[in-house]
DRENPA-3360 file (N, C-alpha, C; in nm, 2 decimals, always signed):
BEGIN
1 = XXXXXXXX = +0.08/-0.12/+0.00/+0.00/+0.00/+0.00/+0.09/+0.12/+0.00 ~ +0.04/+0.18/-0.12/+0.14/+0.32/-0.11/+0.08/+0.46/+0.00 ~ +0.18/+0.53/+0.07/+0.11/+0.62/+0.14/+0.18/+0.77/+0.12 ~ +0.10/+0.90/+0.13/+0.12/+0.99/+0.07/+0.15/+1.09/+0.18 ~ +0.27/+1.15/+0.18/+0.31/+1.23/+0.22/+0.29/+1.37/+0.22 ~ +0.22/+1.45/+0.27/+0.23/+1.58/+0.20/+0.32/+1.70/+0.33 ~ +0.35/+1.78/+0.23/+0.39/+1.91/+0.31/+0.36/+1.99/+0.27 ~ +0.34/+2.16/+0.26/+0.26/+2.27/+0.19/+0.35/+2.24/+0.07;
9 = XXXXXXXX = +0.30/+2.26/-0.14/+0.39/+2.23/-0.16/+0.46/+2.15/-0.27 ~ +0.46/+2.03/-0.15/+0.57/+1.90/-0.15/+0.45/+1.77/-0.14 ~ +0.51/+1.70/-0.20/+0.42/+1.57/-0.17/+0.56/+1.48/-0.23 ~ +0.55/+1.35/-0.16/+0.66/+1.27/-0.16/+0.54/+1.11/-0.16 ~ +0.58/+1.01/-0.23/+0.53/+0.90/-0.22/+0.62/+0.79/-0.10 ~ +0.55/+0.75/-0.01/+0.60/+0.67/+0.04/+0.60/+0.55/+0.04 ~ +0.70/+0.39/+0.03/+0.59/+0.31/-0.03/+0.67/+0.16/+0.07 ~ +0.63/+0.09/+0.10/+0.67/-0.05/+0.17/+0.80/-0.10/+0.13;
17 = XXXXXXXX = +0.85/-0.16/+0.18/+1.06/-0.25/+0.17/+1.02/-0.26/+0.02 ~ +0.92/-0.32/-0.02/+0.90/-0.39/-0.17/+0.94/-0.32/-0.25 ~ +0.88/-0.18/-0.23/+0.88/-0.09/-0.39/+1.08/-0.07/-0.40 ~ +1.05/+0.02/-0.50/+1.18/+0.06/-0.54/+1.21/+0.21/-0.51 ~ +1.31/+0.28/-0.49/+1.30/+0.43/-0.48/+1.42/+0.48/-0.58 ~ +1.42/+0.60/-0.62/+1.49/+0.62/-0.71/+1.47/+0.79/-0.68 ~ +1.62/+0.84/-0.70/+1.64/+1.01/-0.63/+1.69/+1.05/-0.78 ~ +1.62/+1.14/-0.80/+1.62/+1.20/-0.96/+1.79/+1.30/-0.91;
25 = XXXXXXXX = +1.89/+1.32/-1.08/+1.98/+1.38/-1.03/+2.00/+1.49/-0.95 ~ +1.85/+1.57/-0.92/+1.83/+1.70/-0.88/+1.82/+1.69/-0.74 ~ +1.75/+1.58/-0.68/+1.72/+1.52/-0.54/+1.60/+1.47/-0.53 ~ +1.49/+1.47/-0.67/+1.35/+1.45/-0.59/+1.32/+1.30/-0.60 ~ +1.25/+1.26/-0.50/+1.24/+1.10/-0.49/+1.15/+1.08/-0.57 ~ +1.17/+0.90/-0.61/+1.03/+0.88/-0.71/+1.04/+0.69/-0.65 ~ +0.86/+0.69/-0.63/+0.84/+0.54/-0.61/+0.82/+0.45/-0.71 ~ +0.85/+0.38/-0.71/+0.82/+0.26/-0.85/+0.83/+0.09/-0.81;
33 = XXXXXXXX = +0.84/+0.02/-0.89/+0.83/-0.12/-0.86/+0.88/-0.15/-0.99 ~ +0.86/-0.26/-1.01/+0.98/-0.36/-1.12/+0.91/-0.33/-1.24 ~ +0.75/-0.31/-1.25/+0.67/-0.31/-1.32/+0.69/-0.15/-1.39 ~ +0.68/-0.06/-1.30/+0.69/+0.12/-1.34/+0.77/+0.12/-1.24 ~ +0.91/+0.11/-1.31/+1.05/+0.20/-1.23/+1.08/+0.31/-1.24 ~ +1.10/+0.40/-1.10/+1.09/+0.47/-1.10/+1.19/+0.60/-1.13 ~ +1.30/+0.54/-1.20/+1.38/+0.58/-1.28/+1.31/+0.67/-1.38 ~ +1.25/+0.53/-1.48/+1.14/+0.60/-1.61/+1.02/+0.67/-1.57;
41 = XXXXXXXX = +0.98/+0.65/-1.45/+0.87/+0.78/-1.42/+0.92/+0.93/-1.43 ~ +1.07/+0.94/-1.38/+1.12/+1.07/-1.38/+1.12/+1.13/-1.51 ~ +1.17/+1.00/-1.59/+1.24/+1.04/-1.72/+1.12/+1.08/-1.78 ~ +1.01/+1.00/-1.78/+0.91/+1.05/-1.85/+0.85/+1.16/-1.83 ~ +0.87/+1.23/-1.69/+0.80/+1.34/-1.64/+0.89/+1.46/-1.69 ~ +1.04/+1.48/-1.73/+1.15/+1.53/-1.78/+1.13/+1.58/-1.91 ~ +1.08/+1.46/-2.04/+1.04/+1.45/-2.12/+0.94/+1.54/-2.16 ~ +0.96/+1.66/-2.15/+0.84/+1.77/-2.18/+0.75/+1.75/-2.29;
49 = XXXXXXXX = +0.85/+1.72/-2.40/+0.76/+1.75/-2.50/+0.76/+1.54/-2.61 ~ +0.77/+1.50/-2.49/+0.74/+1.36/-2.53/+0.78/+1.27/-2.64 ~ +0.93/+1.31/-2.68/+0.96/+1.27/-2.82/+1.09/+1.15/-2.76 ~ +1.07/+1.12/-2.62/+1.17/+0.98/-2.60/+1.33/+1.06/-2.54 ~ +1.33/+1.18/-2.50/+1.49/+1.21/-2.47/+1.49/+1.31/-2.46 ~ +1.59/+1.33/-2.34/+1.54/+1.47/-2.24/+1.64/+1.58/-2.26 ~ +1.64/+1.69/-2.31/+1.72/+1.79/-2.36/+1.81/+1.83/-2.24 ~ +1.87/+1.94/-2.27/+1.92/+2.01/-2.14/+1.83/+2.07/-2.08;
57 = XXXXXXXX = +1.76/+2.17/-2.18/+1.64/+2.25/-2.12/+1.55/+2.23/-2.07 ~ +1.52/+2.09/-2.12/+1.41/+1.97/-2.06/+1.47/+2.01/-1.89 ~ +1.58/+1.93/-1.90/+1.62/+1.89/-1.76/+1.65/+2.01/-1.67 ~ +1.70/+2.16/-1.77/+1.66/+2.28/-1.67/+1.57/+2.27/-1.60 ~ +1.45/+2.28/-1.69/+1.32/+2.33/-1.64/+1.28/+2.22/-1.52 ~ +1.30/+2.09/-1.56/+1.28/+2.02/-1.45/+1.31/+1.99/-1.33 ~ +1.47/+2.09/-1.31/+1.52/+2.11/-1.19/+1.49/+2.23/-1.12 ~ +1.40/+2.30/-1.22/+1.37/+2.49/-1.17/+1.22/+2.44/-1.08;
65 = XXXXXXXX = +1.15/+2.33/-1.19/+1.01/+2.29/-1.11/+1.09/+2.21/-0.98 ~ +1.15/+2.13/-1.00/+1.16/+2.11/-0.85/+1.25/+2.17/-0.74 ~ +1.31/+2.29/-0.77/+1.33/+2.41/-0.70/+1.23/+2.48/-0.61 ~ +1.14/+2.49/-0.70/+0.99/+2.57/-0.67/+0.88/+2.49/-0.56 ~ +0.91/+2.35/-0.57/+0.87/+2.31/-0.45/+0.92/+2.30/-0.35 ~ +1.04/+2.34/-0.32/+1.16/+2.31/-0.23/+1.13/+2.45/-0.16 ~ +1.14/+2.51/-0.23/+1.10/+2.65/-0.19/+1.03/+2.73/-0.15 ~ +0.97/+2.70/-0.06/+0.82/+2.69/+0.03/+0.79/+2.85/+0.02;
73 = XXXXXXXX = +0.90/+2.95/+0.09/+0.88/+3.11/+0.13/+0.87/+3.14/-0.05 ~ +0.93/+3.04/-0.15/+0.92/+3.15/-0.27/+1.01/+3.29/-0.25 ~ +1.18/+3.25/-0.17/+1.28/+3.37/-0.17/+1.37/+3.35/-0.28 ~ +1.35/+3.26/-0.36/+1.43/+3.21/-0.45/+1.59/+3.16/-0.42 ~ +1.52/+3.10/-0.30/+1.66/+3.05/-0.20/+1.62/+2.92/-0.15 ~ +1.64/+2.78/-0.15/+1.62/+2.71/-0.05/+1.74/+2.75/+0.09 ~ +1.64/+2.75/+0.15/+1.72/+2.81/+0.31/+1.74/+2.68/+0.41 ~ +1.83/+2.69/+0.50/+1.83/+2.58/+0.59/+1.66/+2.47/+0.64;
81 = XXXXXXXX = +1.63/+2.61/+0.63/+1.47/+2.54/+0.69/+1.42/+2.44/+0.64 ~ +1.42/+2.49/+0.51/+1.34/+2.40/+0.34/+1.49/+2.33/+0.34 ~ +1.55/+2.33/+0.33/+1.67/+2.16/+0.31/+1.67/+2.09/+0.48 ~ +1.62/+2.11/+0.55/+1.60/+2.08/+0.63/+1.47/+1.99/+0.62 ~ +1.41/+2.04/+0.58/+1.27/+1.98/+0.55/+1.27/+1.87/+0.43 ~ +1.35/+1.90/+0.35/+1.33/+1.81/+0.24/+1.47/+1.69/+0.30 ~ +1.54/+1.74/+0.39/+1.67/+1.59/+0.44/+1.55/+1.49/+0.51 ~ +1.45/+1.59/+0.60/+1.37/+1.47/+0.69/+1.28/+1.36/+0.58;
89 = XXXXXXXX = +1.22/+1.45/+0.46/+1.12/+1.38/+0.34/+1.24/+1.27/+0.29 ~ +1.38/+1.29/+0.20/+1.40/+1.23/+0.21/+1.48/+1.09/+0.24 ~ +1.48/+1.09/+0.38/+1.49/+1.01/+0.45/+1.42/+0.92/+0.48 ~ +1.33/+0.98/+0.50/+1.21/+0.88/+0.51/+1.14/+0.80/+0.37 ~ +1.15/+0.86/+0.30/+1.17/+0.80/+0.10/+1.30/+0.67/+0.19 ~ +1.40/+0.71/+0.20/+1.47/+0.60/+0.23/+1.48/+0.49/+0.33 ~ +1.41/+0.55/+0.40/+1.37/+0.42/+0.54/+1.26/+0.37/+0.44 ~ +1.19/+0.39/+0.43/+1.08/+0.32/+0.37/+1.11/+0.22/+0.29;
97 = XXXXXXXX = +1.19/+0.29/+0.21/+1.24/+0.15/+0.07/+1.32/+0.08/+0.09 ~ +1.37/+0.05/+0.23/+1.44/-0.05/+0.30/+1.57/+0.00/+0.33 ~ +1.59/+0.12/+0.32/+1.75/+0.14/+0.33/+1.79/+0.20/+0.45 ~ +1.70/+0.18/+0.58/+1.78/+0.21/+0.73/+1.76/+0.35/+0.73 ~ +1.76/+0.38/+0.85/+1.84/+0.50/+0.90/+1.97/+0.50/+0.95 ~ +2.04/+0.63/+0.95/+2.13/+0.64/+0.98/+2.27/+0.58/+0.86 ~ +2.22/+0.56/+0.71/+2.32/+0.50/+0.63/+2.43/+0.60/+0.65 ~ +2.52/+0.56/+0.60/+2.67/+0.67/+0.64/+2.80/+0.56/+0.65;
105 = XXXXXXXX = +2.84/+0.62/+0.78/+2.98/+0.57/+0.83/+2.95/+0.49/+0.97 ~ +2.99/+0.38/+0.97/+2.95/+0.31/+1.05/+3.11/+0.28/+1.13 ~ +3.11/+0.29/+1.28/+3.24/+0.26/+1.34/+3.30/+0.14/+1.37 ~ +3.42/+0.04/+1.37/+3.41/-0.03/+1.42/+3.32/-0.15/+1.43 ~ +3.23/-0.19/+1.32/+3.14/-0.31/+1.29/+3.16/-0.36/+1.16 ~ +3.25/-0.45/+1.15/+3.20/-0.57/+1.07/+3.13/-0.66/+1.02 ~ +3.02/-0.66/+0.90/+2.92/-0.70/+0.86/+3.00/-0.82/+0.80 ~ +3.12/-0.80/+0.77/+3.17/-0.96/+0.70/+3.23/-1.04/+0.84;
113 = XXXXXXXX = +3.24/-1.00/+0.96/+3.28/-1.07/+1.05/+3.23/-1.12/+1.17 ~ +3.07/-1.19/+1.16/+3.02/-1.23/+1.20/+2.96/-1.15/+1.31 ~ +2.96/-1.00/+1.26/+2.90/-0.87/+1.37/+2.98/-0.86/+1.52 ~ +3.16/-0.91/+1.47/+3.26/-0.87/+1.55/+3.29/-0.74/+1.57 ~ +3.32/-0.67/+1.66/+3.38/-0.55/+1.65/+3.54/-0.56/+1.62 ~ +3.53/-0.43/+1.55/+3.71/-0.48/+1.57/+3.73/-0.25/+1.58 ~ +3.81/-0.32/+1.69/+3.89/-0.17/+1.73/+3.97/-0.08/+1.60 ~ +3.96/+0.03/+1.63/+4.00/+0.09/+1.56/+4.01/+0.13/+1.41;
121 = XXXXXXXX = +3.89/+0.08/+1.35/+3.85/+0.04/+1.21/+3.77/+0.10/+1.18 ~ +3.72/+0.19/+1.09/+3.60/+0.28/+1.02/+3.56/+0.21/+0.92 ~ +3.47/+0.18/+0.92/+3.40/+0.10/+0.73/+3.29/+0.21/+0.71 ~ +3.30/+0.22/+0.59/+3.27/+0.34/+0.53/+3.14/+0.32/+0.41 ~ +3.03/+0.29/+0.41/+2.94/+0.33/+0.30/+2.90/+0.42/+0.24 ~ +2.83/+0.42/+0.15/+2.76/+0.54/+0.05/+2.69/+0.58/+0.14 ~ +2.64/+0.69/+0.16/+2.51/+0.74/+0.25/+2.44/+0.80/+0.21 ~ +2.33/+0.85/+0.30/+2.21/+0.94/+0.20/+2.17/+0.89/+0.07;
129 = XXXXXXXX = +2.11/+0.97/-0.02/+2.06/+0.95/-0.11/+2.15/+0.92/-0.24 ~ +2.29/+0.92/-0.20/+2.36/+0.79/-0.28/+2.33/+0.69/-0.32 ~ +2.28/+0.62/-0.25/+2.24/+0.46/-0.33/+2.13/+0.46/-0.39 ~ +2.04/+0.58/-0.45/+1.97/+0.60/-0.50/+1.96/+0.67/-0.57 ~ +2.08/+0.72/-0.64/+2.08/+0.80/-0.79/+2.18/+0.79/-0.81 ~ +2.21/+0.82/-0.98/+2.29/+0.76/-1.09/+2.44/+0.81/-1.05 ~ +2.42/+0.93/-0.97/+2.57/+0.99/-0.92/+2.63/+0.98/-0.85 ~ +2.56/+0.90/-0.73/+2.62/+0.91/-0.61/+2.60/+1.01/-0.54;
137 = XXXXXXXX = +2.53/+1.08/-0.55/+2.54/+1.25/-0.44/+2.44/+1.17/-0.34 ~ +2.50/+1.22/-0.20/+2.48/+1.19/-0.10/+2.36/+1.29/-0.06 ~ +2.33/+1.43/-0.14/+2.27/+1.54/-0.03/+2.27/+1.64/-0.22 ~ +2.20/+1.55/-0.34/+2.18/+1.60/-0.41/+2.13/+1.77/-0.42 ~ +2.07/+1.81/-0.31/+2.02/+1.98/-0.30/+2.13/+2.03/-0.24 ~ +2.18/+2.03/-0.17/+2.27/+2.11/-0.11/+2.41/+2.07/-0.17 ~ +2.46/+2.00/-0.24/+2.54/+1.97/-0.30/+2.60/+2.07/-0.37 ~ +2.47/+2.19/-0.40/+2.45/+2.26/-0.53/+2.48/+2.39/-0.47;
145 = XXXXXXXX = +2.53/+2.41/-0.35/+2.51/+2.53/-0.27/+2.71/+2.56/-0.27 ~ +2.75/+2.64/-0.43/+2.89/+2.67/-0.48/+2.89/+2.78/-0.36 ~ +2.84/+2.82/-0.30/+2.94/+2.97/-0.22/+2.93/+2.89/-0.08 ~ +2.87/+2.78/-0.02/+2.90/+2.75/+0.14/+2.82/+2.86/+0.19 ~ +2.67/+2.90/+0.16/+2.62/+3.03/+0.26/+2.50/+2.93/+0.29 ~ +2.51/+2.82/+0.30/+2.41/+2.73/+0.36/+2.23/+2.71/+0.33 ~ +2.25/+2.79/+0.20/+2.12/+2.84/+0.08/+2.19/+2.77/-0.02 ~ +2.10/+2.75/-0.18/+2.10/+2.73/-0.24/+2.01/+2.83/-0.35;
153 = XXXXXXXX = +2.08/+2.90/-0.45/+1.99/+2.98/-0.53/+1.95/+2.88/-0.65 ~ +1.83/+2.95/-0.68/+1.80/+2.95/-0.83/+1.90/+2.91/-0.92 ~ +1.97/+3.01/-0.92/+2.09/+2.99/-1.01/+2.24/+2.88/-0.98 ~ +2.25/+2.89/-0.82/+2.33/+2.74/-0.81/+2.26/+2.65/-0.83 ~ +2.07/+2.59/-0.82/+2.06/+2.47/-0.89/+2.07/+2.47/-1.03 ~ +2.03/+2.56/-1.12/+2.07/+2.57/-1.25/+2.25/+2.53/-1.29 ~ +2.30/+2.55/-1.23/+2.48/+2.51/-1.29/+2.47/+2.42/-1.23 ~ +2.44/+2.32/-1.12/+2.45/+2.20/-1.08/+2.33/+2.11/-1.21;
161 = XXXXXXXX = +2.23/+2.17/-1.20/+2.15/+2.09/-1.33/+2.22/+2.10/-1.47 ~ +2.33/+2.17/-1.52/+2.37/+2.18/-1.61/+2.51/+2.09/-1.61 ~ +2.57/+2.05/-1.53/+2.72/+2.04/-1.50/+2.64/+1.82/-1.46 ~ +2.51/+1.81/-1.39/+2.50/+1.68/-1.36/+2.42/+1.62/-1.53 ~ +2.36/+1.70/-1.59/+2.32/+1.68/-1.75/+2.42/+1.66/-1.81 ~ +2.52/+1.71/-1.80/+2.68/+1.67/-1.86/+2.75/+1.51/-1.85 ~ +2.72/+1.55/-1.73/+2.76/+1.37/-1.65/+2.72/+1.26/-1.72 ~ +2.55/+1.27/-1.72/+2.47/+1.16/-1.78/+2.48/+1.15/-1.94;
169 = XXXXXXXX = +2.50/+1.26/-1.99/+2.52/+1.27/-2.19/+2.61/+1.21/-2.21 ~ +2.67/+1.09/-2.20/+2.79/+1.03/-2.25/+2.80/+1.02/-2.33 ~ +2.71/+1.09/-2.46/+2.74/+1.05/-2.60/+2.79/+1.22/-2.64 ~ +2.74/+1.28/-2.53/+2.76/+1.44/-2.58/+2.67/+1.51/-2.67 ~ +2.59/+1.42/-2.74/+2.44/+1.47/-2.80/+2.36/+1.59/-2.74 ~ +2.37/+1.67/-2.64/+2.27/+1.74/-2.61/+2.16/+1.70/-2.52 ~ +2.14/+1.60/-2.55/+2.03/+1.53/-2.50/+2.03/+1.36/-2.43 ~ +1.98/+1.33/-2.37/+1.97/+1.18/-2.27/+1.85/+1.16/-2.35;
177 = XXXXXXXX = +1.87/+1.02/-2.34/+1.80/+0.89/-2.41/+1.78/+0.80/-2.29 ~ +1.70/+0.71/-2.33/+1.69/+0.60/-2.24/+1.80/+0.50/-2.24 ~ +1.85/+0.47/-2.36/+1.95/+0.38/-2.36/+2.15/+0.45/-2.32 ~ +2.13/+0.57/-2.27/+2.27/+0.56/-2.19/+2.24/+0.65/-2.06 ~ +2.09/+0.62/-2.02/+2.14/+0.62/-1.92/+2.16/+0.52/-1.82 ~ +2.21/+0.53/-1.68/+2.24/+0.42/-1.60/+2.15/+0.34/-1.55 ~ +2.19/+0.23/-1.51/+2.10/+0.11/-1.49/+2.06/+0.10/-1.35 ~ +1.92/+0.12/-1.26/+1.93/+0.14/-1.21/+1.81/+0.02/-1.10;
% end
């Protein structure tokens, strides 16, 4: 049973261990199952003008739209508050879809050694919303925040939406296809 989250705004799908979750390059979660993965729901919502492959400007616009919900006051800033609010959403996108709390860095525990401790050892995982998008970004919204003033403009998600559309074009075409991007 899927269950729905709302915040003024924001709406997040939440959904059982079962489903699948998938963090669009920008940060916004998407639920799916094996049947409608939620990879291709993104892509398809990206897909503005519905011709199979998502331009740059496609994917501008679709990191401006999900700016604008992030951005509750409308200062053209996500502020600590609103990334605050969107770390607790998602997180909970990620508890849900089986992936724990507290993913990170874990001290001193061995999962290959029969849940021995061993002194003085850091094992190190992906965390955050890494294991659920094509990049690895741990904290895809704030990632995007080039000056460290603990905001994020308009315009720093724009060059992070332009610079992570670069990433995924591996053909350098302009545009993303379904067939390069990553397998997810």
């Amino acid at each position: 049973m899927l269950v729905l989250l709302a915040l003024p705004a924001l709406i997040i799908v939440a959904a059982p261990a079962a489903d699948r979750l998938f963090v669009s390059p920008m940060g916004e979660p998407f639920v799916g199952d094996k049947a409608n993965p939620p990879a291709l729901t993104w892509f398809n919502g990206a897909d503005a003008d519905k011709d199979g492959k998502v331009s740059i400007y496609e994917f501008e616009d679709d990191a401006q739209r999900f700016f604008k919900t992030l951005d509750l006051d409308h200062s053209g800033e996500i502020d600590p508050q609103e990334n605050e609010r969107y770390e607790l959403l998602i997180q909970q996108a990620i508890s849900d879809s089986g992936g724990g709390v507290g993913r990170g860095m874990d001290r001193g525990y061995d999962p290959e050694a029969d849940g021995m401790i061993k002194p003085n050892v850091t094992y190190v995982r992906r965390g955050g919303a890494s294991s659920y998008n094509w990049l690895g970004i741990p904290q895809p919204v704030m990632s995007a925040d080039t000056n460290f003033n603990r905001g994020v403009t308009a315009q720093e998600f724009d060059r992070a939406a332009i610079t992570r559309f670069r990433l995924l074009d591996t053909n350098g075409d302009g545009n993303l296809d379904k067939a390069e991007l990553p397998k997810s």
